[in-house]
C-alpha positions in Angstrom: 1.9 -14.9 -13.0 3.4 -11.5 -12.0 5.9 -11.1 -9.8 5.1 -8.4 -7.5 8.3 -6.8 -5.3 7.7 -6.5 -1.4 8.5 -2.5 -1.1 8.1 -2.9 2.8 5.8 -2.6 5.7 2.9 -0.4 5.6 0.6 1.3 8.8 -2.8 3.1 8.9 -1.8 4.4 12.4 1.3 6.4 11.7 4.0 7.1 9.3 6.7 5.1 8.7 9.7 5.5 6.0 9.6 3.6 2.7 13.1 3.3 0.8 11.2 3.7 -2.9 14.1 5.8 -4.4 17.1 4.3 -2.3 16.9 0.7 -3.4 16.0 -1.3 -6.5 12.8 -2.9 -6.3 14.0 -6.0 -8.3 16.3 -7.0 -5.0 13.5 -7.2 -2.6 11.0 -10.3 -1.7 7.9 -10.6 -4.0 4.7 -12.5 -4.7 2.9 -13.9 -7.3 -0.3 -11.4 -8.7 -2.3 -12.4 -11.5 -0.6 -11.0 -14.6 -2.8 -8.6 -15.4 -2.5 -6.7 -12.6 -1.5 -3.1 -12.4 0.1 -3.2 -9.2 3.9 -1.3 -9.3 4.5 -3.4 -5.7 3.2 -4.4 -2.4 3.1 -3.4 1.4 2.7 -5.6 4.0 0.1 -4.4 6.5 1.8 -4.1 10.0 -1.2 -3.0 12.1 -5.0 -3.0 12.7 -6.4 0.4 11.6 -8.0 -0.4 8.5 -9.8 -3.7 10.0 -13.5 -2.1 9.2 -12.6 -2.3 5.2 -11.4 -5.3 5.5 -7.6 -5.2 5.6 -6.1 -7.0 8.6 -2.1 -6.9 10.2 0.0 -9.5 7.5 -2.4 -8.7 4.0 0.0 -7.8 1.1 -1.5 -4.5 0.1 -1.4 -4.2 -4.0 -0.4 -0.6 -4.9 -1.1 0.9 -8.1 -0.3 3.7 -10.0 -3.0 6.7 -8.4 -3.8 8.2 -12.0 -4.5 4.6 -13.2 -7.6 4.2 -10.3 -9.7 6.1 -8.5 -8.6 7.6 -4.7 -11.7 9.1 -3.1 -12.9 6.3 -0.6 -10.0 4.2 -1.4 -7.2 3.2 0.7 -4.4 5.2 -0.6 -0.4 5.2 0.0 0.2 8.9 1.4 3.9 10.8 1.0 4.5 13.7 3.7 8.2 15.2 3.8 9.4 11.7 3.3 7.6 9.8 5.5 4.5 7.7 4.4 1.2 6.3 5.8 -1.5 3.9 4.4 -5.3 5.8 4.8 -8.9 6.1 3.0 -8.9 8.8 1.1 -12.2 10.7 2.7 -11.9 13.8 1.0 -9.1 15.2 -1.3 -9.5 18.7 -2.4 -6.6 21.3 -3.6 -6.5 22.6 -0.2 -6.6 19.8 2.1 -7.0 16.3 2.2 -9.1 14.2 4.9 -7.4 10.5 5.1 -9.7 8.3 7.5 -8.9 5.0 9.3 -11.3 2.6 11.6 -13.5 4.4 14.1 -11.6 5.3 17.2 -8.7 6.6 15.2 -8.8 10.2 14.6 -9.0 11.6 10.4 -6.0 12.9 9.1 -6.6 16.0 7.6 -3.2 17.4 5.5 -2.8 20.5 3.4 -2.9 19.4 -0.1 0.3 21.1 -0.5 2.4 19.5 1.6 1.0 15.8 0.6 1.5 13.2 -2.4 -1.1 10.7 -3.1 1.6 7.9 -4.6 -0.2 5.3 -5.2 -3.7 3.6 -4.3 -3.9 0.0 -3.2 -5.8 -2.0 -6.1 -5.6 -5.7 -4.7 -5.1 -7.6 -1.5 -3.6 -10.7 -0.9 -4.5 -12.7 2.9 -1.9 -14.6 4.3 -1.0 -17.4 3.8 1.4 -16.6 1.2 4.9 -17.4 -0.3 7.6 -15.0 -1.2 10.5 -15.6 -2.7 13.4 -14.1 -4.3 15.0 -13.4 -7.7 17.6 -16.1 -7.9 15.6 -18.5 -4.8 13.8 -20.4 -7.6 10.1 -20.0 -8.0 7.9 -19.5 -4.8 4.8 -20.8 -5.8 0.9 -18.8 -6.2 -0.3 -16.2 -3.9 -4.0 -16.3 -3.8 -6.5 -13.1 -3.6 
């Protein structure tokens, strides 16, 4: 099993702050992946707005490297001037980029310049699941 490192909380419905750079991912909560997956670390879904692809509020959203999948109709992890959001990548084009979300919530549509795709998320886990802790022993299987 891989151990994948709980970055934070993640929302479809607006953008929230992510400390990637300020703190080591090895001191955070993780789960157990299957070890062959790619996933760098996970995001815990905090709200409803990607419901019609099937992600609910509690999944573990597995992100992965962007270059190593594809992005276009994907749910993708989104950088803007430091702040981040969890979207479908409808369109992405050099000039701007169309992130979607369930029906009643209005596309997102971004200059390309001002955006970074960071990641793209490549496996989900449902709740119930364990999380644990380097040093708390071993926290058991998380299923997909």
């Amino acid at each position: 099993m891989k151990r994948v490192f709980i970055a934070g909380d993640a929302y479809s419905t607006r953008f929230f702050e992510l400390p990637l750079e300020d703190e080591e991912l090895s001191l955070m909560p993780y789960l157990h992946a299957a070890s062959y997956h790619v996933a760098r670390f996970a995001l815990i879904m905090r709200d409803g707005g990607l419901a019609n692809i099937g992600i609910r509020a509690g999944d573990a959203l597995l992100i992965a490297d962007f270059s190593l999948e594809p992005v276009r109709g994907r749910p993708v992890l989104v950088r803007q001037e430091g702040q981040y959001i969890v979207r479908i990548a409808a369109d992405v084009n050099p000039v701007e980029c169309v992130f979607a979300a369930k029906e009643g919530v209005a596309p997102l549509v971004l200059p390309s310049e001002n955006i970074r795709i960071v990641g793209v998320v490549s496996g989900i886990i449902s709740p119930p699941y364990e999380t644990g802790r380097i040093g708390d022993g071993d926290a058991g299987e998380a299923l997909f």
